[in-house]
N, C-alpha and C positions, 0 to 999 in steps of 0.2 A: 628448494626445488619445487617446482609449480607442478602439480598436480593434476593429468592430462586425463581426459577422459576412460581413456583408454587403461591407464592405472590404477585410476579408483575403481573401474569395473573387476579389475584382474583383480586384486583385494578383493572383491567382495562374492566374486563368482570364478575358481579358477577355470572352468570351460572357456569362459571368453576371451577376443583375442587381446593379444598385447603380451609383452618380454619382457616389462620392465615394471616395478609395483613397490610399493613402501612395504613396510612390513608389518606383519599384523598387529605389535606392540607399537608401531607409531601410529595406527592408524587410532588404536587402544586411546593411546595419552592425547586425543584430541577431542573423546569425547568427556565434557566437562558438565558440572552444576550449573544451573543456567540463573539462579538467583546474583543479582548483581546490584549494581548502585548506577544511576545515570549522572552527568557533569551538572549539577543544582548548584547556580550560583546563590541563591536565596531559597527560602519556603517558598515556593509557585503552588499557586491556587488555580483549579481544574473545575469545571462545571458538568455534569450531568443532566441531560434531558429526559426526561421519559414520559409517554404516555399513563396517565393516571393507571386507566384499566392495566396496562402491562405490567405498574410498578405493582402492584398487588402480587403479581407472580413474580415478579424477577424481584422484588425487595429482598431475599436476603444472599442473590449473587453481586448484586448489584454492593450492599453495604461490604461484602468479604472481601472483594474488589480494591474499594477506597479503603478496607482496612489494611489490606498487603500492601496495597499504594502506598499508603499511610507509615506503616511499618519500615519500609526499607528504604524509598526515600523521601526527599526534604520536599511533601507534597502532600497538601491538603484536599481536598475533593468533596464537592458538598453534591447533593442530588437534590435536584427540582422534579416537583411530578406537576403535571397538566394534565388541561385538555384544548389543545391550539388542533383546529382544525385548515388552517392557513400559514404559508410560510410568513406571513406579516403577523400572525398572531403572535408563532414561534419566536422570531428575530425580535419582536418587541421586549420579549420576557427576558431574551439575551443579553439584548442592549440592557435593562434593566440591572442584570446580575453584573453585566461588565461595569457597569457607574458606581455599584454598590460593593462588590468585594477585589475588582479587576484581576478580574482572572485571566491567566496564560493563556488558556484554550477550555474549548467543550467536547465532550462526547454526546455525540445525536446515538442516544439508545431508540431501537425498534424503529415502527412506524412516524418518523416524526416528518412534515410536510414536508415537499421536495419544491425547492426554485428550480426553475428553468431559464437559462438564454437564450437568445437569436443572433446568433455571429450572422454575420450578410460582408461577404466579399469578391473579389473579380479573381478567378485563375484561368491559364490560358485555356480550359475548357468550357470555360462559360463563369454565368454567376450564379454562386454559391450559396442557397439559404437553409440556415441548418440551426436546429435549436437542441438543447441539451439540459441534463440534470446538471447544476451548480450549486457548491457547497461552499462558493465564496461568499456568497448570499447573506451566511451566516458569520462570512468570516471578516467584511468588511459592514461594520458598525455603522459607521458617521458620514457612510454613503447613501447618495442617492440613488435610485435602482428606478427605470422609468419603463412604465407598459403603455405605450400610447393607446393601442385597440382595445387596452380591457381585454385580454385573451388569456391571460394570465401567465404571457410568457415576457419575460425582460427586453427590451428591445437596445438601452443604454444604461449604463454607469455612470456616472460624476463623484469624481472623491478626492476630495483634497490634496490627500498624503496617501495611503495605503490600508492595506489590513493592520487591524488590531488582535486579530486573537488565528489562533490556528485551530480547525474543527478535525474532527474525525468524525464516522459515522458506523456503528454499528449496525448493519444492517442485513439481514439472514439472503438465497437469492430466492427461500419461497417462503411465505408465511408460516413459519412454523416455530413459534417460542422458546421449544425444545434444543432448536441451535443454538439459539442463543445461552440460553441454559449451560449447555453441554460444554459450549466457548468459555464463560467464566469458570466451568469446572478446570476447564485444561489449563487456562489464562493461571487459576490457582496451585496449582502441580506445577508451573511453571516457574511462579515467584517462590515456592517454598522448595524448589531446590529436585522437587522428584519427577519433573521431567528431564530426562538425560537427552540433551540435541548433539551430535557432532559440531565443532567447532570448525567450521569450514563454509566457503561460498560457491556456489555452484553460478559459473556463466553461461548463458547459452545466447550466442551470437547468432540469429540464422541468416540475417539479411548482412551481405558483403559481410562473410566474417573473417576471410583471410585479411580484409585491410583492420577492419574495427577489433575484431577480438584482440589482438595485441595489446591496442588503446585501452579497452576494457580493464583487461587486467593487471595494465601499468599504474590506474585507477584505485582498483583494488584494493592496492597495497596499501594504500592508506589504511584501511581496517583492516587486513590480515597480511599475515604472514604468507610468504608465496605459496609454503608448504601446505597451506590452508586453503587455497584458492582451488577450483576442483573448474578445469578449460575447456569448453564444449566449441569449436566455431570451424573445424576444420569442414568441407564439405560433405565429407563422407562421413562424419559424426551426427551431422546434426539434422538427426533422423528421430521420425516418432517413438521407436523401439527404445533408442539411447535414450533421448528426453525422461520416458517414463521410469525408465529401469535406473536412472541418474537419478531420480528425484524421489523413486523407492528407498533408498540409500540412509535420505534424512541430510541435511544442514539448517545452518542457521538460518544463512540468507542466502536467496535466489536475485540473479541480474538477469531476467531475458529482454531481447530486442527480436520481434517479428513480427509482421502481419497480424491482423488480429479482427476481430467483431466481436459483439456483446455475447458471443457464448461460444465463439471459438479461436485458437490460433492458429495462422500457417504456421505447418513446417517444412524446410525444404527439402525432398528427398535424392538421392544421386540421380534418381529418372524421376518427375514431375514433382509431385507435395502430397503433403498428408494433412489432415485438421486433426489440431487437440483438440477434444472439447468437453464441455461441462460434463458429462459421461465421464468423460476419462477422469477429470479432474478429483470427482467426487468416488474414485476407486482407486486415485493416489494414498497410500495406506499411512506414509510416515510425513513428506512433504519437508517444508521448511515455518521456522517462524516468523520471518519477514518476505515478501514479496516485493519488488520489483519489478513491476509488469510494465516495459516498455513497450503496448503494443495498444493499435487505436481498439476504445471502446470497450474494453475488457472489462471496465470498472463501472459499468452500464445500470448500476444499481434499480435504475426503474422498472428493471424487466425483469421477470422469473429467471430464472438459470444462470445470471451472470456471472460470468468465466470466475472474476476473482471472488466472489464472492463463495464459490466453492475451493475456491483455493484454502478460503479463512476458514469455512468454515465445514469443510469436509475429509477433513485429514487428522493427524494425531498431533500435530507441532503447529499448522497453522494460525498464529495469532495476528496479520495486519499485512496491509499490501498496498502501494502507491499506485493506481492507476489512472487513467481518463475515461471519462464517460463519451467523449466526443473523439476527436483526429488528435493525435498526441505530438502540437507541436508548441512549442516556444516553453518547454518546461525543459530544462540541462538535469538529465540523470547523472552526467557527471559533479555537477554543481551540489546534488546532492549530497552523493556519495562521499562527497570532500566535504560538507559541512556536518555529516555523523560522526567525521571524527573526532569532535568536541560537544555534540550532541545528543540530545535522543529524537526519538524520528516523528515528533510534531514539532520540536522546535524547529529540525530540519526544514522540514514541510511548510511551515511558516516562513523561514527564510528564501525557502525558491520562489514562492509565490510571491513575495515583496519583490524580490529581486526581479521578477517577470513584470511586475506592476512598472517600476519606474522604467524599464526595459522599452516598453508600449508605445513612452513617451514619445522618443526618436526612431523606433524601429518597425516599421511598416507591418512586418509579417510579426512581429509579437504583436500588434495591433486587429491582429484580427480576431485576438481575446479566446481564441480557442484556449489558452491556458486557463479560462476558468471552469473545465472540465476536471481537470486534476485532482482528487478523488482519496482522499487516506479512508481506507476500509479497517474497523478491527480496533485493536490496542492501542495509542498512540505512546505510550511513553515506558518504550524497550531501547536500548542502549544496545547496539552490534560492534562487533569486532573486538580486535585485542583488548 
């Protein structure tokens, strides 16, 4: 049985509307220990970035980390500390560690320097020049990355084959150490079993949701059980009130698709719209541990406030979130959410962006490279669903 907005509400508040609701011992047996094991087909080795100055404070969140890492699965993790005041500093020492131990992926801890793009394309309202935060930067190695002006912003790519490693990037939305801090403390409650999350996903469709939400959550299924799946997309659902008071709740993982800017989203209301925004976000109390944030620029890391990044890191559960820094197009959330089901969510993440790279080749609108906004915030290696 799929589990409708309107049910998991009645469950958790019986004032609100709705006749029809699971019952409080089902709802009970869904919430589970959330320490688990990811699909390691080998030992994968993980790299860590960090700023010199930072790693003096965050050194022993940072080691408890790779030792739960460590612990539970088949994954080594070593930490590099610097001082790279340049993304060509940084990528260099990368490319270094990748010849030297070839690692999986890296986590960009704290301030560590930000590439930029220049996507330049034609839409029928004119032409388009637009540049953004990329963390393909990092993730493609044994490419070439070209600035013709010296501006410091990328204007082209050249790369043989594809990426080599999948990044994540830690990164707080205002300078403050303490979240970060605070994020390993939960990230550790986490691995060792004492934070309890509902075992369930929460959709929220706003944009056409009577055609897409169906789609969404026939998707789903691949990692949960229907019973588990918690259906936001009706039009008289998918309101700011529901949103919040849904994601007060607590689950695993969150699916939204909506409108969006770097510190807020549409949502659509029965008469006009309403904005989430970083405000709200960061007085989200319970949240989710994975995010899915289908919605442009969310994942705007460069700028104070950005939406996901309070998602990660202003709540009780939030540990990691998929978003774009720039227009969120030629990245398949479905494509996704079909390769977690044998993965954890940088291998994932690794795979859509490879699969977007050869994409490029032939296909005009993935060629406009806006996917290399596409942005993992947070944790990269949790494992969702059944």
């Amino acid at each position: 049985m799929l589990i409708s907005m309107q049910m998991l509400m009645t469950a958790a508040a019986p004032s609100s509307i709705g006749n029809e609701s699971p019952s409080s011992d089902r709802l009970a047996s869904q919430t589970i220990e959330t320490k688990g094991s990811v699909h390691s087909k080998a030992v994968e080795k993980v790299a860590i970035l960090v700023q010199k100055d930072e790693y003096a404070i965050l050194r022993p969140y940072l080691k408890q980390y790779a030792a739960d890492i460590a612990d539970a699965f088949s994954f080594k993790i070593k930490i590099f500390k610097g001082s790279w005041s340049t993304p060509f500093d940084a990528r260099s020492k990368l490319q270094k560690i990748y010849q030297s131990f070839n690692v999986s992926g890296c986590i960009l801890v704290g301030n560590i320097p930000i590439a930029y793009y220049m996507a330049e394309y034609d839409l029928p309202q004119g032409h388009i020049v637009h540049a953004f935060p990329t963390d393909l930067y990092y993730m493609d190695l044994d490419g070439t990355w070209i600035d013709d002006n010296e501006d410091g912003i990328f204007e082209e790519r050249i790369d043989p084959d594809t990426i080599e490693i999948w990044v994540s990037r830690i990164k707080t939305p205002i300078d403050d150490l303490n979240l970060i801090i605070d994020f390993f403390e939960k990230n550790h409650e986490y691995r060792e079993g004492m934070l309890e999350v509902p075992h369930r996903v929460m959709m929220f469709q706003e944009n056409d949701g009577e055609e897409w939400g169906p789609r969404r959550v026939e998707v789903l299924k691949v990692l949960y059980d229907p019973s588990n799946i918690v259906a936001v997309y009706h039009e008289n659902e998918t309101t700011k009130a529901n949103y919040i008071n849904t994601l007060n709740l607590g689950h695993e993982f969150l699916f939204v698709n909506s409108h969006g800017s770097p510190w807020m989203q549409y949502l659509k209301e029965p008469i006009g719209s309403k904005y989430f925004t970083y405000t709200d976000a960061k007085n989200i109390e319970k949240g989710c541990i994975f995010y899915l944030l289908f919605c442009c620029e969310v994942g705007k890391y460069d700028v104070n406030d950005y939406l996901a990044g309070w998602y990660v890191f202003g709540n009780s559960y939030g540990l990691a979130a998929l978003a774009s820094t720039t227009v969120w197009e030629s990245i398949d959330p479905i494509l996704f959410i079909n390769k977690l089901n044998n993965s954890y969510v940088g291998e994932a993440f690794f795979e859509i962006i490879k699969y977007a790279d050869l994409a490029a080749e032939t296909d005009p609108i993935v060629a406009r490279n806006l996917y290399y906004g596409a942005t993992l915030i947070g944790d990269p290696i949790l494992q969702l669903g059944d």
